[in-house]
C-alpha positions as CSV (number, residue, x, y, z in Angstrom):
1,X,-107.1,166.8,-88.1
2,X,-104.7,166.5,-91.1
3,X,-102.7,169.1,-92.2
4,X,-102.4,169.5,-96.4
5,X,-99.8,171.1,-97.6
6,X,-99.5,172.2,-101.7
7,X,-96.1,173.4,-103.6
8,X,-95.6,173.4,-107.1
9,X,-97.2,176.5,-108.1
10,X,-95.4,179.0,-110.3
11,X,-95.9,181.2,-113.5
12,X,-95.3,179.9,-117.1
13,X,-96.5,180.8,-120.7
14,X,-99.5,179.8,-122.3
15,X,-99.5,176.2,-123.4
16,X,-97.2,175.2,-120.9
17,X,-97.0,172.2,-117.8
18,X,-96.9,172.4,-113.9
19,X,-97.5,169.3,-111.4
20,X,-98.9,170.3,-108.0
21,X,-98.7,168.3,-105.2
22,X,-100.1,168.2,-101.7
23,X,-98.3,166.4,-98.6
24,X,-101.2,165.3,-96.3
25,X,-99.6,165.2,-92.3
26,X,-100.8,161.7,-91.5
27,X,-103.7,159.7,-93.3
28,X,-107.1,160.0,-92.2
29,X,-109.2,157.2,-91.7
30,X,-111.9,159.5,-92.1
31,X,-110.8,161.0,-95.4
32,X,-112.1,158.9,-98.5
33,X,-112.1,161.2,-101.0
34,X,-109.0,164.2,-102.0
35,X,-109.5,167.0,-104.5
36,X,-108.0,170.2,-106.0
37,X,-109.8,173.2,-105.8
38,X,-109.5,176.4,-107.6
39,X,-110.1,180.2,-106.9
40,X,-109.1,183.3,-109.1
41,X,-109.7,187.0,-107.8
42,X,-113.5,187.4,-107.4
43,X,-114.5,184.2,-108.3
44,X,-116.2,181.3,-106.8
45,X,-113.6,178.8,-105.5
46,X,-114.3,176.1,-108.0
47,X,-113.9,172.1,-107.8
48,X,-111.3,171.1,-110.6
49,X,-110.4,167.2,-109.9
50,X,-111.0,164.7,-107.4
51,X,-109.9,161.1,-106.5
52,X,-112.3,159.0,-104.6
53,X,-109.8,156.8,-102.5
54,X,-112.3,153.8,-101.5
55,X,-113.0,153.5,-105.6
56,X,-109.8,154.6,-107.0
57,X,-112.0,156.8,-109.0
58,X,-111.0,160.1,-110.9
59,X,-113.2,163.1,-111.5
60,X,-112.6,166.3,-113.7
61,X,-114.4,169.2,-114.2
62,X,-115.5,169.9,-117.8
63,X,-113.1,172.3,-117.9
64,X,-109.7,170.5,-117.6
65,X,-110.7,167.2,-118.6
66,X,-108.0,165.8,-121.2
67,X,-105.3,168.3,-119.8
68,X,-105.2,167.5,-115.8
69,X,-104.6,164.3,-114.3
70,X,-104.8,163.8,-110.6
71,X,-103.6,160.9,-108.5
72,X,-102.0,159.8,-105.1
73,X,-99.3,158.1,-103.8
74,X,-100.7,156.6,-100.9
75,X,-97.2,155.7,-99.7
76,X,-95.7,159.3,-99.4
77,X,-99.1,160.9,-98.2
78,X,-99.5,163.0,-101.5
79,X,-101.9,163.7,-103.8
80,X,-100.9,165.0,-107.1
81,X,-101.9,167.7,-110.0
82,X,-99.9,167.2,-114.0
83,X,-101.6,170.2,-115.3
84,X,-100.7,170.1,-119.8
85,X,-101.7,172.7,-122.0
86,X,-102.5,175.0,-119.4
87,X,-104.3,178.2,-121.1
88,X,-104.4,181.8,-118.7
89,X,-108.4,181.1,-117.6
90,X,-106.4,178.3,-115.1
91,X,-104.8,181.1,-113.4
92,X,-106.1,180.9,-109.7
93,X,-105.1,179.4,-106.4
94,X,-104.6,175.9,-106.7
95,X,-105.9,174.0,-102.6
96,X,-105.8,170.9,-102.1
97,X,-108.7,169.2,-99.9
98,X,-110.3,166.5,-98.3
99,X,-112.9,165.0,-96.8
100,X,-115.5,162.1,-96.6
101,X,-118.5,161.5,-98.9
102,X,-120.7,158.8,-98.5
103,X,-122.5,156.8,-100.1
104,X,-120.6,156.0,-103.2
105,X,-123.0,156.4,-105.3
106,X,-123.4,160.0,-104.8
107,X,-119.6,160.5,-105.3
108,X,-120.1,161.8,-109.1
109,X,-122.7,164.1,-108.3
110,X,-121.4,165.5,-104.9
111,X,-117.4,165.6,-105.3
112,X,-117.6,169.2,-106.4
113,X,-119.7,170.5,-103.4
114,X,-116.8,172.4,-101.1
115,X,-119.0,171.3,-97.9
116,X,-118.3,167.4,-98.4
117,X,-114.4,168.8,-97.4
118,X,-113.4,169.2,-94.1
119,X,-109.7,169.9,-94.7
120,X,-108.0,172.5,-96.5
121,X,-104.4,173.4,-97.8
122,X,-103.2,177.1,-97.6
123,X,-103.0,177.0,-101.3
124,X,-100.6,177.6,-104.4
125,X,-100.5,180.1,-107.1
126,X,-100.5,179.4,-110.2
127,X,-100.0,181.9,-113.3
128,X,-100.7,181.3,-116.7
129,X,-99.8,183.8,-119.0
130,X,-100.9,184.3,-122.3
């Protein structure tokens, strides 16, 4: 089991930066792919960027694409969130996951299904304000 833990959460103004980052415990062999998820009061928890660790391979929802960039640093265990011109629609808990999802090729069609993840963060809030 690996333990994720986010920080980097906060409230700023419309237009605004954050960069969120999740501590994993120890790496997973099992774990080939890490995302950050996102869930607002009543809504859907929502997949917002993935990297797929065996590829090195990015992934963004529509919605973020051009203003968030995920990546890891495989050497500290962290995975990573630069959110830019952040607008009040991103306000939500921010979680960090992951999980396994084989085979590759189904990566781009599959990384935003929350079943492929097996591990979850506690979350970080972050507020947008307009």
């Amino acid at each position: 089991q690996v333990t994720l833990v986010e920080s980097g959460g906060g409230s700023v103004q419309a237009g605004g930066s954050l960069r969120l980052s999740c501590v994993a415990s120890r790496y997973s062999f099992s774990s080939n792919i890490m995302a950050w998820f996102r869930q607002a009061p009543g809504e859907e928890r929502e997949a917002v960027a993935a990297f797929y660790i065996a590829g090195g391979i990015t992934y963004y929802a529509d919605s973020v694409k051009g203003r968030f960039t995920i990546s890891l640093d495989n050497a500290k265990n962290t995975l990573y969130l630069q959110m830019n011109s952040l607008k009040p629609e991103d306000t939500a808990m921010y979680y960090c996951a992951a999980g396994h999802l084989e085979p590759p090729w189904l990566v781009s069609t599959q990384w935003t299904s929350k079943t492929k993840y097996n591990n979850w963060g506690q979350g970080t809030q972050v507020t947008v304000s307009s």
